[in-house]
C-alpha positions in Angstrom: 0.0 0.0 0.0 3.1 2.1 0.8 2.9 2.5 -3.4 -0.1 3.6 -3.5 -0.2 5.8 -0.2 2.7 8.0 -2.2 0.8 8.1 -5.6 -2.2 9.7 -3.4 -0.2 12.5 -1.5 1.2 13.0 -4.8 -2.3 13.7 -6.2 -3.5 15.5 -3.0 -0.5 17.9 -2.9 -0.9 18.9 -6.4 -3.0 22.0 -5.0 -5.7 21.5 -7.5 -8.7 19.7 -7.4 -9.2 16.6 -9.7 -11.3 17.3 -13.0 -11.7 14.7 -15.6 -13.3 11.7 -15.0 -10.5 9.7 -14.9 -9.4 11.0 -11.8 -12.9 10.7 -10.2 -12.8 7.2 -10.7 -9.1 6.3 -9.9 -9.6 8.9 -6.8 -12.5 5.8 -5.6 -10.5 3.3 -5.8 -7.8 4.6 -3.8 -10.3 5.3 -1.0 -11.6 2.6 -1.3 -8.9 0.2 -1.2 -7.0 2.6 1.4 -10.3 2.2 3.3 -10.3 -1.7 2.8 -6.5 -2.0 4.4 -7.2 0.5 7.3 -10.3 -2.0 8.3 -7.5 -5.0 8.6 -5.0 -6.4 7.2 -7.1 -9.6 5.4 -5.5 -11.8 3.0 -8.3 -11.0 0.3 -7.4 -7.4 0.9 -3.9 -8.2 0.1 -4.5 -9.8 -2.8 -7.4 -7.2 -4.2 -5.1 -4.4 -3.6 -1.9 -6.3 -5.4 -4.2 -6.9 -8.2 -6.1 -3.9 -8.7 -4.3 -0.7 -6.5 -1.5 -0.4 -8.5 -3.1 0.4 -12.1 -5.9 2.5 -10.2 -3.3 4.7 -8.7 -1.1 5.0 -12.3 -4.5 5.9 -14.2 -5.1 7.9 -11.2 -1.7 9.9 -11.1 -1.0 10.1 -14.6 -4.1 10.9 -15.3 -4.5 13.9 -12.7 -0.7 15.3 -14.1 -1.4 15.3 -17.6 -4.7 17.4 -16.8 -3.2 19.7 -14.4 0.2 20.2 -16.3 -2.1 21.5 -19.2 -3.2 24.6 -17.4 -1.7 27.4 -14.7 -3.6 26.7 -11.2 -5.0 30.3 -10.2 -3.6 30.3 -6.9 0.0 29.9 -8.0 0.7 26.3 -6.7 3.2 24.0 -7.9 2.0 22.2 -10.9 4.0 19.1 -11.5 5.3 18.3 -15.0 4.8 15.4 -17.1 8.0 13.4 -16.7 6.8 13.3 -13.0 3.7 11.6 -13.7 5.0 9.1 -15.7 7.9 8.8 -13.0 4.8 8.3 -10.3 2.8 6.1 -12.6 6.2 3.9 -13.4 6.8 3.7 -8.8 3.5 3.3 -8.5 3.4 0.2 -10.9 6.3 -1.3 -9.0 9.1 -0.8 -10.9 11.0 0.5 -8.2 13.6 -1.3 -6.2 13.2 -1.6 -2.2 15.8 1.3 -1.4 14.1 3.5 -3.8 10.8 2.6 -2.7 12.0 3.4 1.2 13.4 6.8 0.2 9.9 7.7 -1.7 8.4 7.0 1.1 10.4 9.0 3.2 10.1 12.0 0.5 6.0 11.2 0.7 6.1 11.8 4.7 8.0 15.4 3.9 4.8 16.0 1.3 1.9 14.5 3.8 2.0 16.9 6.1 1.9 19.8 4.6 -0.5 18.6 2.4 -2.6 17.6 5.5 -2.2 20.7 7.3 -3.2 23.3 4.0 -6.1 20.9 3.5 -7.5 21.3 6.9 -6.7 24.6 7.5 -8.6 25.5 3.6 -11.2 23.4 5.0 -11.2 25.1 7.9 -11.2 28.8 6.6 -14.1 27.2 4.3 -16.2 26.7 6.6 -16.1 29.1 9.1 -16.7 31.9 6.1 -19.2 30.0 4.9 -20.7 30.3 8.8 -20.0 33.4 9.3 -21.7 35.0 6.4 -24.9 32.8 6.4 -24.9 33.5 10.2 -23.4 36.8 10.8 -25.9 37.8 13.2 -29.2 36.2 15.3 -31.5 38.0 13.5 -29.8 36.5 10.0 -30.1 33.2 11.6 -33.3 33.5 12.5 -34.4 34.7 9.3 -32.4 31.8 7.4 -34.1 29.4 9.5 -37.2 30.8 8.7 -36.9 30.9 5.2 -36.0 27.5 5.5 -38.8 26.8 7.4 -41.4 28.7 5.0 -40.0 26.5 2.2 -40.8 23.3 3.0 -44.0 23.8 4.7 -45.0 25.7 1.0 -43.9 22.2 -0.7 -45.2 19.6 1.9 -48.1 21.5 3.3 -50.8 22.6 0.6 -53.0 24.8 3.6 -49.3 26.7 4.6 -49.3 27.4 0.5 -52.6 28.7 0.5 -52.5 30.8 3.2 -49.2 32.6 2.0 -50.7 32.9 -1.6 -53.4 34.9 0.5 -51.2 37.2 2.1 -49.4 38.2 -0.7 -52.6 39.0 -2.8 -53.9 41.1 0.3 -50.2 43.0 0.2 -50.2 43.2 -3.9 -53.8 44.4 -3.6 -52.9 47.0 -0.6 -49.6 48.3 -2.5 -51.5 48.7 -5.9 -54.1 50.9 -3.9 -51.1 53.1 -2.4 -49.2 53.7 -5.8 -52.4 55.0 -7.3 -53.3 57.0 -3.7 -49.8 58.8 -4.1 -49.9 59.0 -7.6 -53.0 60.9 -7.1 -51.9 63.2 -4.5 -48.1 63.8 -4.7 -48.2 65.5 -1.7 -50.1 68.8 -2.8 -52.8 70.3 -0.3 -55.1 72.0 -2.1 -57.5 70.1 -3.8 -57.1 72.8 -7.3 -53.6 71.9 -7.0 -54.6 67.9 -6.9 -57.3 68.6 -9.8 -55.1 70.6 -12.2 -52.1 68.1 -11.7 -54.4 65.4 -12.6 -55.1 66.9 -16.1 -52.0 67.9 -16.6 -50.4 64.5 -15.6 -52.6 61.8 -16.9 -53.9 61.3 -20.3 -57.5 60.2 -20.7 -58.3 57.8 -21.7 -55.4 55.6 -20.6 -53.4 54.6 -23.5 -53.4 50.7 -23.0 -53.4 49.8 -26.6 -52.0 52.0 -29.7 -55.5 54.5 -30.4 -57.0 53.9 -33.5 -56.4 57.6 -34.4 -54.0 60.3 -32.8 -55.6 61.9 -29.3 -54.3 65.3 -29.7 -51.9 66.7 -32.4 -48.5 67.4 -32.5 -48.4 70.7 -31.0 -51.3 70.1 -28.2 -48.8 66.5 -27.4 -46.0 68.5 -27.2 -47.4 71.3 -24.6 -49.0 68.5 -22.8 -45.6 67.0 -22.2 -44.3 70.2 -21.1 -46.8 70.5 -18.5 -45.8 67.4 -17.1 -42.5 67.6 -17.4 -42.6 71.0 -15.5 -44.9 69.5 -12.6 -42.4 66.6 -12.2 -39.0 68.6 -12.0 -41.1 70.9 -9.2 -40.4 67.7 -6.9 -36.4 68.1 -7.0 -35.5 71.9 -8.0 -36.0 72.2 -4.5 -32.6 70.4 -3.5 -35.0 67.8 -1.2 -33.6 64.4 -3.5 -31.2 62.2 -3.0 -29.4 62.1 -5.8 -31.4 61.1 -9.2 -30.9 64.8 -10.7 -27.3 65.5 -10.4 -27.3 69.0 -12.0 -30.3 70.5 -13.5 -29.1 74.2 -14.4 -31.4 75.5 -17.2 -28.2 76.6 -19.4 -26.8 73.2 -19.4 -29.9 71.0 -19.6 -30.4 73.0 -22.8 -27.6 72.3 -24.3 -27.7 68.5 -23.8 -31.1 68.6 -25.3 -29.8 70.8 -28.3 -27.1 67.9 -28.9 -29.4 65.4 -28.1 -32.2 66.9 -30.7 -29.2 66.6 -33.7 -28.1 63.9 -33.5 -32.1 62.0 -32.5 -32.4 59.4 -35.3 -28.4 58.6 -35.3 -27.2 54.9 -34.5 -23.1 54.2 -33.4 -24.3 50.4 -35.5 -23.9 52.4 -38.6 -21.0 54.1 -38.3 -20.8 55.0 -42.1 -23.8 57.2 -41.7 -22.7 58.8 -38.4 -19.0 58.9 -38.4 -19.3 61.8 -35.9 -21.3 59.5 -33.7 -18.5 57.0 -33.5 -15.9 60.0 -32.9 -17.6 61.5 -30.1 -17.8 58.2 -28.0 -14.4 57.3 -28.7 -13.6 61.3 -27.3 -15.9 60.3 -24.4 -14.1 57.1 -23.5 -10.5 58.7 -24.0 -11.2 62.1 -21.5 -12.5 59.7 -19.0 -10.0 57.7 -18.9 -7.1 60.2 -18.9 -8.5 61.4 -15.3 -8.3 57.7 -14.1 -5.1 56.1 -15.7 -3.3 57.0 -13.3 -0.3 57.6 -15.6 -1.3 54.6 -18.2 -1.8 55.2 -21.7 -2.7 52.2 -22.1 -6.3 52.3 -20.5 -8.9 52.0 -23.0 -12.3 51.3 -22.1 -16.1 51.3 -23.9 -19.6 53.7 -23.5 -22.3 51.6 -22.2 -26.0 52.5 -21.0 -25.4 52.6 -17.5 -23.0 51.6 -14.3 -25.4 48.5 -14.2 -24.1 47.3 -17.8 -20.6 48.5 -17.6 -20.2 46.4 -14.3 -21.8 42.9 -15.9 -19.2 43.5 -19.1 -16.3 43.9 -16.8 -17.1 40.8 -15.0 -17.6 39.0 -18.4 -14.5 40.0 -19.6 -12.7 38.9 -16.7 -14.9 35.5 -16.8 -14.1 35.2 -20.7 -10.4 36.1 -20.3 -10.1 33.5 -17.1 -12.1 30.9 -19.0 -9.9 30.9 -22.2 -6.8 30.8 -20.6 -7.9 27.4 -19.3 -7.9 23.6 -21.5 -11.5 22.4 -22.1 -11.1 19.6 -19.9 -9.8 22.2 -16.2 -12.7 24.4 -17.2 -15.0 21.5 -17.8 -18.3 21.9 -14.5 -16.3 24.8 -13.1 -18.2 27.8 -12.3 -16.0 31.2 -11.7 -16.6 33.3 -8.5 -16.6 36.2 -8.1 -15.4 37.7 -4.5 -17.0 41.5 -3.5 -18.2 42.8 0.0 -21.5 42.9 1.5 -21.8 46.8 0.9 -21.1 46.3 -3.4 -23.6 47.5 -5.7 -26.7 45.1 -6.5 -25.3 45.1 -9.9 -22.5 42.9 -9.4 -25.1 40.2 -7.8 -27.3 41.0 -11.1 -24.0 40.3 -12.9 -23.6 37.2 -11.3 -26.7 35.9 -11.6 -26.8 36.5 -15.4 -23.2 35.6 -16.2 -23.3 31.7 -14.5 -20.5 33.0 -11.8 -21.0 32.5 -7.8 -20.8 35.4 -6.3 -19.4 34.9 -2.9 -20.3 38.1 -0.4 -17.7 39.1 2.3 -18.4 41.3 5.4 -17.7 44.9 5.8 -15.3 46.3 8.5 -17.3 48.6 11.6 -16.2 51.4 9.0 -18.9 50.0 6.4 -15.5 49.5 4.2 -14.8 45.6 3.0 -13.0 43.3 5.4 -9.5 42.3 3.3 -8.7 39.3 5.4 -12.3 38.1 4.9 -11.9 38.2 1.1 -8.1 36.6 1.1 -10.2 33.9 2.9 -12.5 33.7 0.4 -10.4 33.5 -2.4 -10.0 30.1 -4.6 -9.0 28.2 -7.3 -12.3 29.2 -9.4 -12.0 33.1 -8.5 -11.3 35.4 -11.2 -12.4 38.7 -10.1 -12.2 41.0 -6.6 -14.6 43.9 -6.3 -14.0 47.4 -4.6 -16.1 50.0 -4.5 -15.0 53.7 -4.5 -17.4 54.9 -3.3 -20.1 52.2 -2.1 -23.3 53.4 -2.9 -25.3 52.7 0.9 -22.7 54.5 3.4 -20.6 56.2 0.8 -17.2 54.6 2.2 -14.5 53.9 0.0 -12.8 50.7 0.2 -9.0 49.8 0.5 -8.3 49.7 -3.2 -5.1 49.4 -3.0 -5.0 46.2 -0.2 -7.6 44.7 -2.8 -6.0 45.1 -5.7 -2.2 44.1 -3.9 -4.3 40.3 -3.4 -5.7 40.9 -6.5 -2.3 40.9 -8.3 -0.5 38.8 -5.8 -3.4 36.0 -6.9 -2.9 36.8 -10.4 -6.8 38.0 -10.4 -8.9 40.5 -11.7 -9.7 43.7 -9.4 -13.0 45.7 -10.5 -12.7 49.1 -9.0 -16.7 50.4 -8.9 -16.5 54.0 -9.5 -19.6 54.9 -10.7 -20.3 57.6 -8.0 -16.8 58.9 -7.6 -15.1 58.4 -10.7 -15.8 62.3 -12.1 -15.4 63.3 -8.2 -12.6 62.1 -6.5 -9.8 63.3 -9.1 -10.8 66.7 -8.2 -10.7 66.6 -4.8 -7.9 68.7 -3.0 -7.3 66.2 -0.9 -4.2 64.0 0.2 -5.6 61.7 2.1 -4.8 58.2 1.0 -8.4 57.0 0.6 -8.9 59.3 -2.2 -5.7 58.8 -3.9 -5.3 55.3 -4.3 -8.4 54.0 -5.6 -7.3 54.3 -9.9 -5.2 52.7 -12.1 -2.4 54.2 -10.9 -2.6 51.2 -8.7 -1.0 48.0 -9.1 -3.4 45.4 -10.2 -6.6 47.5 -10.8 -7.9 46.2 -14.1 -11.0 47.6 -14.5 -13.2 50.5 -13.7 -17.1 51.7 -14.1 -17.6 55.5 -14.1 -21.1 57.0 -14.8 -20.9 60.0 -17.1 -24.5 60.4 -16.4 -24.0 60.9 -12.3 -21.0 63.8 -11.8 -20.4 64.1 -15.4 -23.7 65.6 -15.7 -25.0 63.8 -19.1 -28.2 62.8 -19.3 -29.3 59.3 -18.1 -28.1 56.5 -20.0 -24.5 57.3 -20.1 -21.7 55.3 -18.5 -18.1 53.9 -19.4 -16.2 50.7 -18.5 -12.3 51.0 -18.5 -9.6 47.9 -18.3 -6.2 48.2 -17.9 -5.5 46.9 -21.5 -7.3 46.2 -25.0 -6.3 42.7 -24.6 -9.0 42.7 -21.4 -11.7 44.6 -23.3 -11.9 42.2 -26.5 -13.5 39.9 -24.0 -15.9 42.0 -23.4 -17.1 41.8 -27.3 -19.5 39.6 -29.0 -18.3 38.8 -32.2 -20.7 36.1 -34.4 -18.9 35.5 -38.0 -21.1 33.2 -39.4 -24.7 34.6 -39.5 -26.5 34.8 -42.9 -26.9 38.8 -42.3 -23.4 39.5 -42.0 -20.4 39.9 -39.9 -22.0 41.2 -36.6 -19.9 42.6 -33.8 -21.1 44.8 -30.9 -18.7 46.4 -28.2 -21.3 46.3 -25.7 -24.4 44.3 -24.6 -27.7 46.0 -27.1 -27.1 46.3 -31.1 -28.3 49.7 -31.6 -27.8 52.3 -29.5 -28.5 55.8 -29.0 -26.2 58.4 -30.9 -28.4 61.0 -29.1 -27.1 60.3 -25.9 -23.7 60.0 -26.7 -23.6 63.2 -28.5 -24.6 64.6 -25.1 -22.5 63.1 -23.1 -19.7 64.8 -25.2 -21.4 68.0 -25.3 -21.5 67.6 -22.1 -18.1 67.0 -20.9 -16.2 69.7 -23.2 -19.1 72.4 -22.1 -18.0 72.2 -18.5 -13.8 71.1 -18.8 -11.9 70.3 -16.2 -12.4 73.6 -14.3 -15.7 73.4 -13.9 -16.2 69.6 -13.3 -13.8 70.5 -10.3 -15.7 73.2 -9.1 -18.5 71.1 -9.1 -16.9 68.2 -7.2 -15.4 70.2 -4.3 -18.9 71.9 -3.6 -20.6 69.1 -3.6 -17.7 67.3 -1.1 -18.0 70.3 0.9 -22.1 70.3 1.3 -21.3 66.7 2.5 -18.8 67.8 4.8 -20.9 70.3 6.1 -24.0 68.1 6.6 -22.2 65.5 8.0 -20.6 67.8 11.0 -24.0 69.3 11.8 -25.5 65.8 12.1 -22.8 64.6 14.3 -22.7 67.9 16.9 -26.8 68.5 16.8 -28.6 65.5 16.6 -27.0 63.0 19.2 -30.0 60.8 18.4 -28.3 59.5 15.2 -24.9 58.4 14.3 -23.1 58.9 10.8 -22.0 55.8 8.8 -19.2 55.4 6.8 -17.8 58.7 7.7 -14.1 59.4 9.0 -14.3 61.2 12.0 -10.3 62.7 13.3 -9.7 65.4 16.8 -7.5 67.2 14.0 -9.8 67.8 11.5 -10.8 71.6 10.3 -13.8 72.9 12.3 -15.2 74.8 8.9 -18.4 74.5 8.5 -18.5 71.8 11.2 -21.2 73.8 13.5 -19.5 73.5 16.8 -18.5 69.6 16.2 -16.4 68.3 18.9 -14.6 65.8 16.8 -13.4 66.6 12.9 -16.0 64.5 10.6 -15.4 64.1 7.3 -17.3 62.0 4.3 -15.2 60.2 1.8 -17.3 61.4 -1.3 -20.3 62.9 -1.2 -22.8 60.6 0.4 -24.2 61.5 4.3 -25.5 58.5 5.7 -27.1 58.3 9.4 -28.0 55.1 11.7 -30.2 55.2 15.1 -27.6 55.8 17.8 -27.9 53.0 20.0 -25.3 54.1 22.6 -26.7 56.8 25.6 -27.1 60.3 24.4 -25.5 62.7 26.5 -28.8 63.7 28.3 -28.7 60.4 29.6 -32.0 58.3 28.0 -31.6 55.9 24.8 -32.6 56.1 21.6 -32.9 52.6 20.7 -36.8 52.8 20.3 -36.2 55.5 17.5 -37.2 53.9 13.8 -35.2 55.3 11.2 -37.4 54.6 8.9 -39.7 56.6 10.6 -37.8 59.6 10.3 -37.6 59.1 6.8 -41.6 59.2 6.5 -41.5 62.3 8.3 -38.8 64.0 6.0 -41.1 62.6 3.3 -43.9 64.9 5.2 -40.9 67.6 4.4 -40.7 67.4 0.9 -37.6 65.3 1.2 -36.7 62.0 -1.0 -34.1 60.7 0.4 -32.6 56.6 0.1 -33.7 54.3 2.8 -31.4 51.5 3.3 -30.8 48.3 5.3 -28.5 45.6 7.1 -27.9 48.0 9.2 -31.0 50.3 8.7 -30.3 53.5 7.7 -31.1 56.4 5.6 -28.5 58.6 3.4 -28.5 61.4 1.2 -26.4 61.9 -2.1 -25.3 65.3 -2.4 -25.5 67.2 -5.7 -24.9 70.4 -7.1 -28.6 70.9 -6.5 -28.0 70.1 -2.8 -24.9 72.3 -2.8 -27.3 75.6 -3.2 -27.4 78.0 -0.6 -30.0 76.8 2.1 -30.0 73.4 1.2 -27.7 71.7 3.5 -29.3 74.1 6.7 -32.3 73.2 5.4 -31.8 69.3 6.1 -30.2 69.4 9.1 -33.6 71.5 10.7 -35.5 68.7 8.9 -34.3 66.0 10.5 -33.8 67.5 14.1 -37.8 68.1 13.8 -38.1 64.7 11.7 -36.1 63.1 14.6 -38.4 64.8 17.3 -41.5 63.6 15.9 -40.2 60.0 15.6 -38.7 59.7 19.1 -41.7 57.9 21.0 -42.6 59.7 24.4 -42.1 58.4 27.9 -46.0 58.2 27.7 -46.5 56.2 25.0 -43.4 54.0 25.5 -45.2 52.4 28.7 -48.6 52.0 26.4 -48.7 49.4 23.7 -49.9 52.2 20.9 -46.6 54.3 20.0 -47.5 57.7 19.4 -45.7 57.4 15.9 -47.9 55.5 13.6 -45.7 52.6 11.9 -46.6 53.1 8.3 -44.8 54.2 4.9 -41.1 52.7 4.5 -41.2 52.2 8.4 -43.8 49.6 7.4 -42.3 47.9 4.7 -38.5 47.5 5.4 -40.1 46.3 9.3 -41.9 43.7 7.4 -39.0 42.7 5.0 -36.5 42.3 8.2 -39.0 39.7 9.7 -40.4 38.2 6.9 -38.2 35.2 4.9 -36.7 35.8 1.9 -39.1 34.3 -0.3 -42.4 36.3 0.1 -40.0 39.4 0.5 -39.3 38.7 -3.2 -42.5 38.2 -4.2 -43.6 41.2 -3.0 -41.1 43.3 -4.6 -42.1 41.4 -7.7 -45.2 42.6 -7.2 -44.4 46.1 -6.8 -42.7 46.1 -9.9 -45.7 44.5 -11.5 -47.9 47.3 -10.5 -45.3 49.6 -11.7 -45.3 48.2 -15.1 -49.2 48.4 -15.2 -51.5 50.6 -16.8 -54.1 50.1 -14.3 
C-alpha cells in the first residue's frame, strides 16, 4: 500500500482539485482500497489491492498530471510536470527497487503533512466563512431558519401554501391601492392643486393599446408634455432628492437637449452614416479615462448604457479572459466566483446571476468599508475577479483599493474598482488623504473600472463607461458572431443599436463644463457633505453617521461646533439610530429610522432608505450644494427626529405615538419576513409599476 499511499499525496498535494473523469474514478478506488486495508489487514485485501491498487493509482496519477500540467492553477501552486507523472505512474506500478521505494516514502512523509495541514486549514477557513456569512448575526439566523422553514412547509403542506398565496394577494392588492393613492396626491394640499395636476399628468383615456387615431396633435402632445415635465422637475429643484438629478441648471440641460435633438435618429451600429457618432464616443471614453489612468496610456475602455451594464461587461470580460486561458477539460463543471463585499452594488449580484458565476459576499469592516482578510479567505481556485467599490453606494465609504488590488495581483486576479459615483469626483478633490488617492489605475493590479458619465459628469441618463487596464482585457468583453446569414455582426457592448443621441450629449457635455468646472462642481458638492455630516454629528445625538471618518485634527469649517473633525469620503451623508446613551442620559434605541424618513417625506424630502444596518443617506449634488440646502436638512431631520422619538407616555402604552406606516412599514416587514415572500412582494411592486391600471 506504501505504493499507493505515495501516488495519493502525490495527487492530494498537487494543490488543485481533480477534473476529468478519470481521476474521479481512480480517486474511488484509492479510497476505497485505502479504506479496505485501514479496516485490517485480510489476505483477500492483500490480494485485491496487489491486483487492482497499482493500475488504479497510475490511471489515477498520470491521469491527474497530464490534466493539471495543461493549465496554470490560479492560486500559484506547484504544478508538477509530465516526466513526473510518468515517473509516479512507473513507482506506483512497482518498478521501483526496495531502497528507492524506502526513500519515496520518506520523500512522501515530507509531502503528507503539509498537504494535510493546507487541506485542513482550507477546510477550515471554508467553513467558518461560509458560517460566518450565512450567520453573521441572530436576526440573519433567524431569518435563514425561517426561510427555511417557509419553504418546505409551502412544498409539503398545501394549507401553509394557500395561506401565503393569500397574504401576498392582500399585500399586492394594498400596494396597488397606495401607488395610485400617491400618484394621485403627490403631496399637494389643495384640492385645485390635486385637480389641475391630474389633467395635466394623466392622459385620458389611458393609453393601454395604440389609439386607433391620434388623441391630440402634434403641438397640443407637445405642450402637454411640457406640462408634465414642468410638474415633475417641481419635486427636486427644491434640493430635497437624494441624488437622481445631479445637475439641473437650465443653461446646461439645454444644451444636452440641443445635442441630443441633432443627433435623435443617429445609430453608433452604422457608423458609415454617423461617423461623428462613433468619434464623439471614442472622445468620451478617452477624456474619461485620462482622469483615471493614473499615468497609463494604455487604458482604454467602452460607452455603455449605465453603471449597471458596464459592471456585468467587466465581470464578463474577466470570466471570458479566465475561462480561455484554461484547457476544455480544467474548465469542464467549473463555475468562476466572483469575491465582493456585502456593501457592493446590487449590480455585481445581477452580474452574477446573469453571467453563470457564484458570487461569494464578504463582510464589511465597523467602518462600512470591506473586510481584506475576509476576502483573502474567500479567495480560490475558481475566483477570477475581486470587487471594490470607491465609493459604495449605501454608506458612501471607499474601500482599500489598493489592499484589494495588492491580493488581487498577488493572486494573479482580476480587481473591479466600482466608481460609478466617484469616478468624475474624486480626481478633483484637493485632498491627500490616502483614501482618495489610491483607488485608480495608478494602482498596481486595478484592471478595470465603471464610471457613470451620467451621475458627476452631468450627461443625461443612460451614459456610462467601462475602463480595463489593456485592449487585450476589453476584447472579451465583445460579441463577435462571423457566421450569420446577415453579415459579420460585432457589438462592443451588450444591445445592437444604441442611442447616438445620448452619446452626442454626453460629449457635449463633458467639453461644455472642462476640467475647471467639473472640479468646481466636485469640491462643492464634497464640501455640502462635509458640512451636513458635521452638523448631524454635533446636533442631533440621536443618530450616528455611517461610513464617515471622523479625526480630533480635522478643520472645524463648516462643522457647526462639532467636537470631533468629521469628514465623508465622497459625497454621500449616511445616518443610523444611535444605540449608545445620548448625552442627556435616556436611549434612543426605540427610535425607527425609517420613521424619520416618512417624516422627511412629510418635508418634501426623498431621500434613500437602506438596510442591514438600517439606515437612511442622502447623495449630495450640485442641487444640494445651493445656498440653504444643506441648513435646510439638518432642521428637517432634528424636527423629523423629534417627531419620531416615542414619548415616555407612549413608551409604557402598547400604541406608539408614531404611527408605523410608509417605508417604516415595509423595510419592518421585510427584516421579519423570509426571503421568499419578500421577493414576491417586490415582484409585485414592480408589476404594479409596469401596469396601466
Amino acid at each position: 500500500a506504501n505504493d499507493g499511499s505515495f501516488a495519493m499525496v502525490v495527487v492530494l498535494s498537487g494543490g488543485s482539485p481533480p477534473r476529468a473523469a478519470g481521476v474521479w474514478i481512480g480517486a474511488g478506488v484509492v479510497a476505497a482500497t485505502w479504506g479496505v486495508l485501514w479496516v485490517g489487514d485480510a489476505p483477500w485485501a492483500r490480494a485485491w489491492c496487489t491486483r487492482l491498487w497499482r493500475p488504479a493509482a497510475a490511471v489515477l496519477c498520470a491521469t491527474w498530471h497530464l490534466a493539471a500540467s495543461s493549465r496554470a492553477d490560479p492560486r500559484g501552486a506547484r504544478v508538477p510536470s509530465i516526466p513526473e507523472a510518468i515517473g509516479v505512474a512507473w513507482a506506483a506500478l512497482g518498478g521501483a527497487t526496495r531502497a528507492q521505494r524506502c526513500a519515496r516514502d520518506a520523500a512522501a512523509l515530507v509531502l503528507v503533512v503539509p498537504a494535510c495541514v493546507a487541506s485542513a486549514t482550507r477546510l477550515r477557513r471554508d467553513l467558518a466563512f461560509g458560517l460566518a456569512t450565512t450567520f453573521s448575526s441572530r436576526a440573519c439566523l433567524k431569518k435563514t431558519c425561517l426561510t427555511w422553514a417557509l419553504d418546505l412547509a409551502q412544498r409539503c403542506v398545501p394549507a401553509v401554501a394557500r395561506t401565503v398565496d393569500a397574504k401576498l394577494d392582500k399585500v399586492r392588492r394594498d400596494l396597488k391601492a397606495s401607488l395610485r393613492h400617491a400618484s394621485q396626491h403627490d403631496g399637494h394640499d389643495g384640492e385645485e392643486d390635486r385637480k389641475d395636476e391630474d389633467e395635466s399628468l394623466v392622459l385620458r383615456p389611458a393609453c393601454a393599446e395604440l389609439p386607433e387615431t391620434p388623441l391630440l396633435g402634434a403641438g397640443a402632445l407637445a405642450e402637454r408634455l411640457r406640462r408634465v415635465g414642468a410638474a415633475e422637475d417641481a419635486r427636486w429643484q427644491t434640493g430635497k432628492a437624494s441624488g437622481a438629478v445631479y445637475s439641473g441648471e437650465d443653461e446646461h440641460v439645454e444644451l444636452c437637449s440641443a445635442a441630443y435633438a441633432a443627433f435623435a435618429v443617429s445609430n453608433p451600429l452604422h457608423a458609415d452614416l454617423w461617423p461623428s457618432v462613433n468619434r464623439m464616443e471614442a472622445e468620451v471614453i478617452s477624456m474619461v479615462a485620462r482622469l483615471v489612468d493614473g499615468g497609463d496610456p494604455g487604458v482604454c475602455g467602452a460607452l455603455t448604457s449605465g453603471g449597471t451594464e458596464s459592471i456585468i461587461l467587466a465581470v464578463k470580460a474577466h470570466r471570458d479572459r479566465f475561462f480561455a486561458g484554461a484547457s476544455s477539460s480544467s474548465s469542464s463543471g467549473r463555475r468562476g466566483e466572483v469575491v465582493a463585499c456585502v456593501t457592493a452594488h446590487a449590480a455585481v449580484d445581477k452580474a452574477c446571476d446573469l453571467l453563470g458565476l457564484t458570487l461569494r459576499k464578504v463582510p464589511a469592516t465597523d467602518a462600512f468599508r470591506v473586510d481584506v482578510r475576509a476576502m483573502r479567505r474567500a479567495i480560490t481556485a475558481d475566483t477570477i475577479l475581486l470587487y471594490a467599490s470607491a465609493p459604495a453606494f449605501p454608506q458612501g465609504a471607499i474601500d482599500d483599493v489598493a489592499a484589494v488590488a495588492a491580493l488581487a495581483h498577488a493572486r494573479g486576479l482580476g480587481c473591479h474598482v466600482d466608481a460609478c459615483l466617484g469616478g468624475l469626483v474624486l480626481p478633483f478633490l484637493d485632498d491627500s488623504s490616502s483614501h482618495t488617492n489610491t483607488w485608480h489605475f495608478g494602482v498596481p493590479g486595478v484592471t478595470s473600472m465603471s464610471v457613470d458619465t451620467h451621475k458627476y459628469g452631468y450627461a443625461p441618463k443612460g451614459s456610462s463607461v467601462v475602463l480595463y487596464r489593456d485592449a487585450a482585457l476589453r476584447r472579451h468583453q465583445y460579441f463577435c458572431y462571423p457566421d450569420w446569414p446577415g453579415g459579420l455582426y460585432a457589438t462592443p457592448t451588450i444591445p445592437g443599436s444604441r442611442s447616438g443621441a445620448v452619446i452626442a450629449a454626453t460629449w457635449a457635455s463633458l467639453v461644455a463644463l472642462g476640467k475647471t468646472e467639473l472640479r468646481t462642481r466636485a469640491r462643492a458638492v464634497h464640501a455640502t457633505a462635509n458640512y451636513i455630516a458635521r452638523r448631524v454629528a454635533a446636533e442631533i445625538p440621536e443618530l450616528q453617521l455611517l461610513g464617515a471618518r471622523t479625526s480630533s485634527s480635522s478643520a472645524e469649517e463648516g462643522g457647526g461646533g462639532a467636537k470631533t473633525g468629521v469628514t465623508v469620503d465622497a459625497m454621500i451623508v449616511c445616518v443610523g439610530v444611535a444605540r449608545p446613551p445620548c448625552e442627556h442620559g435616556t436611549t434612543t434605541s426605540r427610535l425607527n429610522i425609517y420613521t424619520v424618513n416618512d417624516r422627511m417625506v412629510e418635508r418634501g424630502w426623498s431621500l434613500n432608505a437602506l438596510q442591514h444596518p438600517p439606515s437612511l443617506h442622502l447623495c449630495c449634488t450640485v442641487q444640494t450644494a445651493r445656498a440653504g440646502v444643506a441648513d435646510t436638512f439638518v432642521e428637517d431631520l432634528k424636527a423629523a427626529v423629534a417627531l419620531a422619538t416615542p414619548t415616555e407616555a407612549a413608551s409604557t402604552t402598547s400604541s406608539s405615538a408614531t404611527p408605523v406606516d410608509g417605508s417604516a412599514a415595509i423595510y419592518g416587514m421585510a427584516a421579519s419576513m423570509p426571503a421568499g415572500p419578500v421577493e414576491a412582494v417586490m415582484c409585485a411592486y414592480t408589476d404594479i409599476q409596469l401596469s396601466v391600471e
